[in-house]
DRENVOSE-220533 format. One line per field, with one value per residue (C-alpha): residue number from 1; residue in one letter; x, y, z. Coordinates in Angstrom, 2 decimals, padded with zeros to 5 digits. Layout:
BEGIN
i <- NUM; ...
aa <- a; ...
u <- X; ...
v <- Y; ...
w <- Z; ...
This chain:
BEGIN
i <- 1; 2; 3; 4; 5; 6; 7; 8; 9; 10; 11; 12; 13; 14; 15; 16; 17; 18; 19; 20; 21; 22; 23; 24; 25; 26; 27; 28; 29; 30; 31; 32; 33; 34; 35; 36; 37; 38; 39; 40; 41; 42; 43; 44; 45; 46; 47; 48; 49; 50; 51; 52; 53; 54; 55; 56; 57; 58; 59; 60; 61; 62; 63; 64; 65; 66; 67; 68; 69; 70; 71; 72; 73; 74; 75; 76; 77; 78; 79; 80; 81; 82; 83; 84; 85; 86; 87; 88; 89; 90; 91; 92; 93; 94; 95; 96; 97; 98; 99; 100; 101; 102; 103; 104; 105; 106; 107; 108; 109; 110; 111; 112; 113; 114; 115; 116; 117; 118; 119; 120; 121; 122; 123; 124; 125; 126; 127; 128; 129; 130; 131; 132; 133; 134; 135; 136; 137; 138; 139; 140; 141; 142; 143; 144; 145; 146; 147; 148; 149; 150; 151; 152; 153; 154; 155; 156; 157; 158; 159; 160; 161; 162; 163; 164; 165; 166; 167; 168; 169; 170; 171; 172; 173; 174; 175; 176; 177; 178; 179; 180; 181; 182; 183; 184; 185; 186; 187; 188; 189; 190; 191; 192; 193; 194; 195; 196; 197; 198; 199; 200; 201; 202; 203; 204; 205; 206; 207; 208; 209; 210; 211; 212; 213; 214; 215; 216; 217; 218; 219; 220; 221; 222; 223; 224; 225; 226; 227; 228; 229; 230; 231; 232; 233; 234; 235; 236; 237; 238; 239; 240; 241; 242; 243; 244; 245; 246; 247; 248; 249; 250; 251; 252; 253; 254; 255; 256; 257; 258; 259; 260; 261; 262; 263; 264; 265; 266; 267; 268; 269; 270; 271; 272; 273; 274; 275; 276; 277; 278; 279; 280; 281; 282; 283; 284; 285; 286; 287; 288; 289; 290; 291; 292; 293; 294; 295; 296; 297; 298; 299; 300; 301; 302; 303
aa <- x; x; x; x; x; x; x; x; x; x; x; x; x; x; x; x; x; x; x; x; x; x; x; x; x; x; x; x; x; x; x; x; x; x; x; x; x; x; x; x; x; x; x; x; x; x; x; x; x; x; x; x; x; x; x; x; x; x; x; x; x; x; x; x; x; x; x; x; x; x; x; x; x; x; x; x; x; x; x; x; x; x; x; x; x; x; x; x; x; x; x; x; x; x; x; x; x; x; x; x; x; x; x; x; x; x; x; x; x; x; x; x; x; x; x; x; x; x; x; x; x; x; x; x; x; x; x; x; x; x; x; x; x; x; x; x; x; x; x; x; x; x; x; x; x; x; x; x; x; x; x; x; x; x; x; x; x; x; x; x; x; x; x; x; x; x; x; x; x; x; x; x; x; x; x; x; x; x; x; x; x; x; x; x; x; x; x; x; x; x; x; x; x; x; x; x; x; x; x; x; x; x; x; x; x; x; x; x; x; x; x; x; x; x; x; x; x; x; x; x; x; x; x; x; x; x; x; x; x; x; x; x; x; x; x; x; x; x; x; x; x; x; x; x; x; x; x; x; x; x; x; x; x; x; x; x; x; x; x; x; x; x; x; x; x; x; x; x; x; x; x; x; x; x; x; x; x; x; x; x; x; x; x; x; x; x; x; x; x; x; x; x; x; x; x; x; x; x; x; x; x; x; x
u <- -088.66; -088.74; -085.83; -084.07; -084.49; -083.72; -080.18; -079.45; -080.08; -078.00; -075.15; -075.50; -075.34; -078.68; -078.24; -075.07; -077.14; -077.23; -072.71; -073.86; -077.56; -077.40; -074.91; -076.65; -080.01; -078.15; -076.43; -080.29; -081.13; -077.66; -079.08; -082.63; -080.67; -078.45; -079.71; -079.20; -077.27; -080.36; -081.71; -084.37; -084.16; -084.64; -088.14; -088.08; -090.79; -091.56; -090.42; -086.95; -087.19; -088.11; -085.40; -082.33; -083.70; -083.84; -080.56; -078.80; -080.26; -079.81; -076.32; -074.93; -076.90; -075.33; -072.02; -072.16; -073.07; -070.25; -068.36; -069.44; -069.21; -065.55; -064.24; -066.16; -062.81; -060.88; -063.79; -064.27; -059.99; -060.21; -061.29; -062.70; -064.66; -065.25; -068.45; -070.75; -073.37; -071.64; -068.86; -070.85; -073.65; -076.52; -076.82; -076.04; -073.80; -076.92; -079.18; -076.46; -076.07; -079.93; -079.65; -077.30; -078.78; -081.78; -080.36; -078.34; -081.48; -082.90; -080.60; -080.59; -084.37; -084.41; -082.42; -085.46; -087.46; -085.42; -086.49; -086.32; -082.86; -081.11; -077.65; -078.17; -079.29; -076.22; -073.79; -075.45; -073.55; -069.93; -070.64; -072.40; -068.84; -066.83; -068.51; -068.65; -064.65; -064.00; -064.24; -061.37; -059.27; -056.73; -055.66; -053.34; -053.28; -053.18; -054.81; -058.31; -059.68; -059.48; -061.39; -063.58; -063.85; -064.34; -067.00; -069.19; -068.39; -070.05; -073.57; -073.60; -072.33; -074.83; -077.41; -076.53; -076.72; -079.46; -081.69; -080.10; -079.70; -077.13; -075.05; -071.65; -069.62; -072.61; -071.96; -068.38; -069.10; -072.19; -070.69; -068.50; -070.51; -071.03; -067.31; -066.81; -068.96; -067.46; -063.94; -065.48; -067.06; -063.84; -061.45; -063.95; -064.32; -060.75; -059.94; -062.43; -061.79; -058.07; -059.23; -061.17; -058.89; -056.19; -058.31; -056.88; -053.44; -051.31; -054.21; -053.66; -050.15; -050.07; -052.72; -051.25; -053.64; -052.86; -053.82; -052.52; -052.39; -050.60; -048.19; -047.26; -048.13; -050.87; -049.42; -048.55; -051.87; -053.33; -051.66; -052.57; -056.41; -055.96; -054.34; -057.31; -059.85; -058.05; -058.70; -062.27; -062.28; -061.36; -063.54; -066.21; -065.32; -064.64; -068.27; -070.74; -068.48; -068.13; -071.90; -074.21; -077.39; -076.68; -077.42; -075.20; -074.53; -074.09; -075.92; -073.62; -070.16; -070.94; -071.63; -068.33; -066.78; -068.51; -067.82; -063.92; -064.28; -066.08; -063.37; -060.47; -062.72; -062.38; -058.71; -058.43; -060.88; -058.46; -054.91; -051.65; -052.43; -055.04; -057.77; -060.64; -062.90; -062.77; -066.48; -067.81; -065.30; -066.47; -070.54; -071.44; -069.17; -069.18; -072.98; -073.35; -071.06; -073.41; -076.81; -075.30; -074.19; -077.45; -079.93; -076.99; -077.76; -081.57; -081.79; -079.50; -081.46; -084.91; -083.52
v <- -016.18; -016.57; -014.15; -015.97; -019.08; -018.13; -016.67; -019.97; -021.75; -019.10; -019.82; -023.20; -022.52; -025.26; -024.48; -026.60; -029.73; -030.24; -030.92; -034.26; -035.40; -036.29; -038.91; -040.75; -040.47; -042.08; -044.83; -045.42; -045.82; -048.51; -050.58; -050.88; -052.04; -054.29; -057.75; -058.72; -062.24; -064.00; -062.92; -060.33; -056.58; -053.77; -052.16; -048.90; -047.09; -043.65; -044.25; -044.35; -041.47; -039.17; -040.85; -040.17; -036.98; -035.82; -037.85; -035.90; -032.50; -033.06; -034.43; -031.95; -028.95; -030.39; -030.28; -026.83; -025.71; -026.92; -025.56; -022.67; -022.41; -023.96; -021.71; -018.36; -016.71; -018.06; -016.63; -013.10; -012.80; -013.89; -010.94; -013.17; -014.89; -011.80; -011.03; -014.35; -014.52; -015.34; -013.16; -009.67; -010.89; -012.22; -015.17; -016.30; -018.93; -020.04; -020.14; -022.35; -024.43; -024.78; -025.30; -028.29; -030.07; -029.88; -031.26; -034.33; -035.71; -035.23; -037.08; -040.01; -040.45; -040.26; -043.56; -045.40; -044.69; -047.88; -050.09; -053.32; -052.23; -051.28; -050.75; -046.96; -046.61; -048.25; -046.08; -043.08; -041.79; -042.80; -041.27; -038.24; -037.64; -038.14; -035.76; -032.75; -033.59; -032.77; -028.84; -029.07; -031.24; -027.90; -027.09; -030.50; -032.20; -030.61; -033.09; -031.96; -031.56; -035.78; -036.11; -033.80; -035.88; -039.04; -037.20; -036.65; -039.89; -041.70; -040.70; -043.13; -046.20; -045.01; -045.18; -048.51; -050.23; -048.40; -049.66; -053.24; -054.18; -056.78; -057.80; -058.64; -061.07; -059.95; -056.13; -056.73; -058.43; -056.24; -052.63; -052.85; -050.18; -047.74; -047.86; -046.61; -044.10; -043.10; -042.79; -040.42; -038.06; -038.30; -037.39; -034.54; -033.00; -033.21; -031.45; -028.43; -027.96; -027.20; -025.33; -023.22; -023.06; -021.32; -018.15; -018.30; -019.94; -017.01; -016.20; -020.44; -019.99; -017.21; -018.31; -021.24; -023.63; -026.46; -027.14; -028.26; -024.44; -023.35; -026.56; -026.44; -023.05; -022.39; -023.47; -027.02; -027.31; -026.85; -029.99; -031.57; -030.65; -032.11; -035.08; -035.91; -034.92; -037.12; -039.84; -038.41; -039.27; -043.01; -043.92; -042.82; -044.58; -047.64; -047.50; -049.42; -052.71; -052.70; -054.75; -056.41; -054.88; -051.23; -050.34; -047.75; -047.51; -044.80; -041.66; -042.34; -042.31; -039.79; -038.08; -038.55; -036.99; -033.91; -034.01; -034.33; -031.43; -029.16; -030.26; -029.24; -025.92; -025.91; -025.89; -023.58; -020.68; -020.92; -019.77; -019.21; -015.54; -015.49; -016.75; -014.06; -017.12; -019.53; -019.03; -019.84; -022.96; -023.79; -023.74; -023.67; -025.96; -028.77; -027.92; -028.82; -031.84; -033.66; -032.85; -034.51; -037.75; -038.08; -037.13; -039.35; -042.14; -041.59; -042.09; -044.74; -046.86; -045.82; -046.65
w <- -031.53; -035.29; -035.97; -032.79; -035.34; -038.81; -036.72; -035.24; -039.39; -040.75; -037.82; -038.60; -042.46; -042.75; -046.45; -046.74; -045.56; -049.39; -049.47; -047.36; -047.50; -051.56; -050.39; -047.81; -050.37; -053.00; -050.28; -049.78; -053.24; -053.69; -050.86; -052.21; -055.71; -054.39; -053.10; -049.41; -048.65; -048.85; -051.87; -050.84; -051.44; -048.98; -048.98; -047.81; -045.56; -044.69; -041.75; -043.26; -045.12; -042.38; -040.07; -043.08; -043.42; -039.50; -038.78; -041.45; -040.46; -036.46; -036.79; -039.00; -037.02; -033.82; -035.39; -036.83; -033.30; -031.09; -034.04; -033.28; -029.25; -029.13; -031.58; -030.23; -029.22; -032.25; -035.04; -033.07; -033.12; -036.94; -039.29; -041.93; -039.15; -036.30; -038.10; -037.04; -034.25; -031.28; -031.92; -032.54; -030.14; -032.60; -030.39; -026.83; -025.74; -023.47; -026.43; -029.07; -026.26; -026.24; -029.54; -029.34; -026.53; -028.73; -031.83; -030.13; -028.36; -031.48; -033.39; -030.89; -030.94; -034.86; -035.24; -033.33; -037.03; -038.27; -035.40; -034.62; -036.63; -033.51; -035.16; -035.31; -032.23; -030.52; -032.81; -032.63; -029.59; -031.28; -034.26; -032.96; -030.27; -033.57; -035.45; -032.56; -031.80; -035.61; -033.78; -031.60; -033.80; -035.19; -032.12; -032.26; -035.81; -039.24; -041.18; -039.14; -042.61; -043.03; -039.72; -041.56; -044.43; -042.82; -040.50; -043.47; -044.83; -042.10; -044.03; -046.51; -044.10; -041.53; -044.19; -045.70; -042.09; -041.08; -043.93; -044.82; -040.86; -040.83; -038.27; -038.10; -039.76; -042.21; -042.91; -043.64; -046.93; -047.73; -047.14; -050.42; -052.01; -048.80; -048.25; -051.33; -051.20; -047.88; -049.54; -051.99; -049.84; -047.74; -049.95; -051.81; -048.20; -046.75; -050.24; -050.56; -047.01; -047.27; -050.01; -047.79; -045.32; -047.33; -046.40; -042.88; -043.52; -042.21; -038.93; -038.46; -037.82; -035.83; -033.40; -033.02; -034.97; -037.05; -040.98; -044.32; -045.56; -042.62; -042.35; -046.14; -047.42; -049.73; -053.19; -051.89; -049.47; -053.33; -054.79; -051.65; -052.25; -056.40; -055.06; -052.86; -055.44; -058.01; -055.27; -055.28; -059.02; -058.89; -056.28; -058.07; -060.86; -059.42; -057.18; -060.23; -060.01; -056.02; -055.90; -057.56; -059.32; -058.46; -061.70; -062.36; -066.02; -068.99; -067.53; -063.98; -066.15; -067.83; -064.81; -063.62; -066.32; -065.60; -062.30; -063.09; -065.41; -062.53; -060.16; -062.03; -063.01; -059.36; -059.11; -061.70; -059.43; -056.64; -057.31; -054.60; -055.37; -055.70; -053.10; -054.19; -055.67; -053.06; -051.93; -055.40; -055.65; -052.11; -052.15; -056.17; -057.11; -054.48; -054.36; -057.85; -057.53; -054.88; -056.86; -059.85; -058.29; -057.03; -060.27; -061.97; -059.57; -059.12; -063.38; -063.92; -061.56; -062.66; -066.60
C-alpha cells in the first residue's frame, strides 16, 4: 500500500506543488496587509492555513491525475512520455481514478475550513472543472498553455476571497492586488510551459495535437515564451502600488530584479537546437523563482 502511494505522488509529480502554493501563501500574506473597506484587517486562523494548504494540494493532485488518465494513450505513443505509470503498468486506471475521486471530494470539503465564508465553497466546482479541462484542451486550441496559466492563476484569487470574504459589488474593487498576482503567475506558466513543450513539438504535430511549438516552430514558440515572461516582469513590478499597505518595498524590488535576471538565464538554457536543458530551466529555475517571491514578500512585510 505504501509503494502503491509514493507511485501515485511521483505520477502526480507532488513535488511541483511548490511552482503554485508560494503564490497563494503570499496572496494570503497581501490580504492580511491590506485593509478591508471598512477599515479592519483580516485575521487569519489555523483553520485557514490548513484549508490553503489542502485546497492547493487536492486541486493540483486532482489535476495531475485526469492529466494523466486522458492522455494514457497519447504519453505511452510519446517516447519522452512512454515511460510513466499508466503507460508501463505502475498503476491502474482503476486505482488513478481512485485517486481522483479521492482528491476532488477532498478539495470540495476543504473550502468548508473558511466557513461562514461560503464563496469557496460555491466556486469550488467551477474552478475545480476548469482546472481538470486544462487536460483535454490540445486536442483543439494551441494556446492550451494560457488555460494553463490562468489555471494556476486562480490560486491567488481563490485565496484572496477565501480569506477577505466579500461579496460582490465588493470584491471587484478589493481584488486589485490578487489580479495582479494572477496575471503573473499566468503569463510565467503559459511561458515555461511552451518552453517545455518544445520537447514534443514534432510528436504534437504528427499526432495531431495542438501547441505554440508545434503551430510556430520552436525558435518562434521561444520569443513567444520571452514575450510572456517580459509580461511576467511588469506585473510584478507594478503589484506594490495595486493596494494599500501591502508593504512591499526595497527587499521585494530587488527581488524582481533577480528574478528578471534568472528568467532571461532561463532563455538563455533553452536554445532552437538545442533543447538538452529544458528540465533544469523547467523545475530549478521556475522553482527558485516562486520561493523568492515569497521569502521577498514574507520580509518586506515583516520589515
Amino acid at each position: 500500500m505504501t509503494n502503491r502511494f509514493v507511485r501515485l505522488m511521483q505520477m502526480i509529480r507532488f513535488s511541483h506543488t511548490i511552482f503554485a502554493l508560494p503564490f497563494a501563501i503570499m496572496a494570503a500574506i497581501l490580504a492580511v496587509q491590506m485593509p478591508m473597506p471598512d477599515g479592519s484587517y483580516v485575521r487569519i486562523t489555523i483553520f485557514h492555513v490548513i484549508g490553503i494548504a489542502l485546497c492547493m494540494v487536492f486541486a493540483r493532485s486532482a489535476a495531475m491525475a485526469f492529466n494523466r488518465l486522458v492522455d494514457h494513450r497519447i504519453d505511452a505513443a510519446n517516447p519522452r512520455t512512454k515511460s510513466r505509470h499508466l503507460p508501463v503498468g505502475d498503476l491502474s486506471r482503476r486505482e488513478v481514478w481512485g485517486f481522483l475521486a479521492v482528491c476532488c471530494i477532498g478539495f470540495i470539503a476543504s473550502t468548508t475550513l473558511f466557513f461562514p465564508n461560503r464563496l469557496p465553497l460555491y466556486g469550488s466546482v467551477p474552478v475545480l472543472a476548469f482546472l481538470l479541462l486544462y487536460s483535454v484542451t490540445k486536442r483543439f486550441t494551441w494556446a492550451a498553455h494560457l488555460w494553463l496559466g490562468v489555471a494556476l492563476s486562480f490560486a491567488p484569487i481563490c485565496v484572496w476571497v477565501a480569506l477577505r470574504g466579500l461579496w460582490p459589488p465588493e470584491i471587484a474593487a478589493d481584488l486589485a492586488p490578487a489580479i495582479v498576482i494572477a496575471l503573473a503567475v499566468a503569463t510565467w506558466v503559459a511561458g515555461f510551459d511552451i518552453i517545455y513543450a518544445c520537447q514534443d513539438a514534432e510528436f504534437d504535430r504528427s499526432a495531431g495535437l495542438h501547441s505554440v511549438p508545434a503551430r510556430l516552430g520552436v525558435k518562434r514558440s521561444l520569443w513567444v515564451a520571452a514575450g510572456l515572461h517580459a509580461m511576467t516582469l511588469v506585473f510584478f513590478a507594478v503589484l506594490p502600488v495595486t493596494g494599500p499597505g501591502l508593504g512591499l518595498g526595497g527587499i521585494y524590488v530587488v527581488t524582481v530584479l533577480v528574478i528578471a535576471a534568472l528568467l532571461a538565464y532561463q532563455h538563455w538554457l533553452v536554445r532552437p537546437d538545442d533543447l538538452t536543458r529544458v528540465n533544469v530551466a523547467f523545475f530549478n529555475v521556475n522553482a527558485t523563482i516562486s520561493v523568492l517571491l515569497l521569502v521577498a514578500t514574507a520580509l518586506d512585510c515583516l520589515v
